[in-house]
N, C-alpha and C positions, 0 to 999 in steps of 0.2 A: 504494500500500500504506500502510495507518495504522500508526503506531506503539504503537497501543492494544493494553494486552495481549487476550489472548482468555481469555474465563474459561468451562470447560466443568461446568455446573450437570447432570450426567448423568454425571460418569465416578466410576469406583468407588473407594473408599477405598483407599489404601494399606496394605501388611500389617501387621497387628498395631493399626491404629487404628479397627476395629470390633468390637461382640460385646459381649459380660461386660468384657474387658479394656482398651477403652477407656480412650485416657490413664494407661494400665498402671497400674489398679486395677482393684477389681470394687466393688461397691454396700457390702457387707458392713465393707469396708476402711476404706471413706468414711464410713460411719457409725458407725464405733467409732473414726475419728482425732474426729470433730465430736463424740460423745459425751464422749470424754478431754480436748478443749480449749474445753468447754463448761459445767465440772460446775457447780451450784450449791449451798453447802453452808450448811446450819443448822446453827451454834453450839446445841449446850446445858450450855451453861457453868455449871458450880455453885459452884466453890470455885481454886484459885488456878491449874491447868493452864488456866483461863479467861483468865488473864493474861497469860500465854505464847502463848493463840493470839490475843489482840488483839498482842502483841510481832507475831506473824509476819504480819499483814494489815500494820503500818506500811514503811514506803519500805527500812529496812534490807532486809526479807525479801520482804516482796511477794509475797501469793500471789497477784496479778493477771496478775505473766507466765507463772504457771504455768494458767491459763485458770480458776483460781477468784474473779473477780473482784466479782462481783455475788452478795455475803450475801444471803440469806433468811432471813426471820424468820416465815415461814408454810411450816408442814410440805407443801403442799398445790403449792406451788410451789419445791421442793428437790431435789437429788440424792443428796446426803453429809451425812448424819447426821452432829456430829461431838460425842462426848458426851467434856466435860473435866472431870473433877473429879469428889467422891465422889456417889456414888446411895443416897440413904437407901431404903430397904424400901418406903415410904410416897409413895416418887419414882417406882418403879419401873412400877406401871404408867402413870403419867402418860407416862410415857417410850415404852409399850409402844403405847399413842394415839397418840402424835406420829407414832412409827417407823409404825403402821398407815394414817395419815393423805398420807401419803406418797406419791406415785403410781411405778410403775414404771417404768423401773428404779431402784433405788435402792443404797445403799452406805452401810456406818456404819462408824466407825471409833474406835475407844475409845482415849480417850487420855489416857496417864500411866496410875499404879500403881493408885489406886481405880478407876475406871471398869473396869479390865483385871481386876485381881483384887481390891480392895476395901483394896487397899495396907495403910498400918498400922492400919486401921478394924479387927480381928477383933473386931467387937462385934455384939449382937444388933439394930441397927438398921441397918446398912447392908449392902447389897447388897453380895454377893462374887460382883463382876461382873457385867456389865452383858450377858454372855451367857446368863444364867437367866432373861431376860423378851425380849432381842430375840438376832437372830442379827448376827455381827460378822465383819467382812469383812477391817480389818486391824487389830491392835494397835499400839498405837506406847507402848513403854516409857519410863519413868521419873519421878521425882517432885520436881517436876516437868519432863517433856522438853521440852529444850530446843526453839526455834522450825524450827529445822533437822532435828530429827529428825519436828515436828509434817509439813512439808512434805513430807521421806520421805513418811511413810505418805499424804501427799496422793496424790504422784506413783506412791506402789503401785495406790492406789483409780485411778487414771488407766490406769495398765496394763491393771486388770482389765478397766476401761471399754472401752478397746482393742481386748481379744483377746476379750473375752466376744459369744458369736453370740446376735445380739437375737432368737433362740428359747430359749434358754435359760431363761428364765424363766419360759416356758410348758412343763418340762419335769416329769416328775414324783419326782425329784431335789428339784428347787425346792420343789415343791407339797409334798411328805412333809417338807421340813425345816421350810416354814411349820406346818403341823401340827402340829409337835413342840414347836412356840411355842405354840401354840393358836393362830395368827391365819388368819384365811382371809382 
C-alpha cells in the first residue's frame, strides 16, 4: 500500500461551495467591492479647497489606503469627478465637457461651500453650484473642508460604488436625470 494521498478529480463539490455563491459571494458583490477599492479621481481644483485636497493625497491622510491612489488628469480615464473651489459661469460648461467626457460609471462630488452652493460668491459671475450644469452625487461641506471631511465624502462615493447594481445606469431613472442636464 502507498502512502500517496489519493486525489479524486470527479467527486462533487461540497455544500455551499458551488453556484452564484461561491466563496460566499455572488458576481455583483465582487464587482462593487473592486469598483469601491479601485476609484480613480480627477481633481478640478480652482481656488483654495484645491489645497486641502492636495493636504489629503500627502502621507498624513493618504487617500491611497482608501483605494484612491492613482490621480487622473484625463476625464477619459477617471471615476470621481472631484470639483474644489469656486465655478465661474464661464467654467461651467467647461466643467459640463469634462463631466461628459467621462466614461461610465462615474461619481462627482463637490467640494467645500462654492462648488456646493456658490459659498460667499452671490454674485452674477459665479455658478451657484455646481448642480445646475452636472448632477452631484455627494457634497462635502465647508470652507474650506477640512482633509478628513474631503475623505468622508470619498469613502461615501465608495459606498455608493458598493451597493450600486452595475444596471443601474442603464436604467431610465438615470437616463431622464441625464436629460435634465441636457447631456446624452
Amino acid at each position: 500500500m502507498s502512502d500517496k494521498p489519493i486525489i479524486k478529480t470527479d467527486a462533487a463539490a461540497p455544500p455551499g461551495f458551488s453556484g452564484e455563491g461561491f466563496f460566499a459571494t455572488n458576481l455583483s458583490s465582487l464587482v462593487g467591492m473592486a469598483r469601491a477599492n479601485s476609484l480613480w479621481p480627477l481633481p478640478f481644483a480652482t481656488s483654495c479647497c484645491g489645497i486641502e485636497f492636495m493636504a489629503m493625497m500627502m502621507p498624513t491622510y493618504d487617500l491611497a489606503r482608501f483605494g484612491g491612489e492613482r490621480m487622473s488628469f484625463s476625464p477619459r480615464q477617471s471615476d470621481v469627478l472631484l470639483v474644489c473651489g469656486t465655478i465661474s459661469k464661464k467654467l461651467g460648461p467647461i466643467l459640463k465637457e469634462v463631466y461628459t467626457q467621462m466614461a461610465e460609471p462615474k461619481w462627482v462630488i463637490a467640494v467645500g461651500a462654492c462648488a456646493s452652493s456658490g459659498g460667499i460668491f452671490d454674485t452674477y459671475s459665479v455658478l451657484q453650484g455646481i448642480d445646475k450644469v452636472i448632477p452631484v452625487d455627494v457634497y462635502v461641506p465647508g470652507c474650506p473642508p477640512r482633509p478628513e471631511q474631503i475623505l468622508e465624502g470619498f469613502m461615501q462615493v465608495q459606498a455608493l460604488a458598493e451597493s450600486e447594481s452595475s444596471r443601474r445606469r442603464d436604467s431610465e431613472e438615470y437616463k431622464h436625470l441625464l436629460e435634465s442636464y441636457d447631456i446624452n
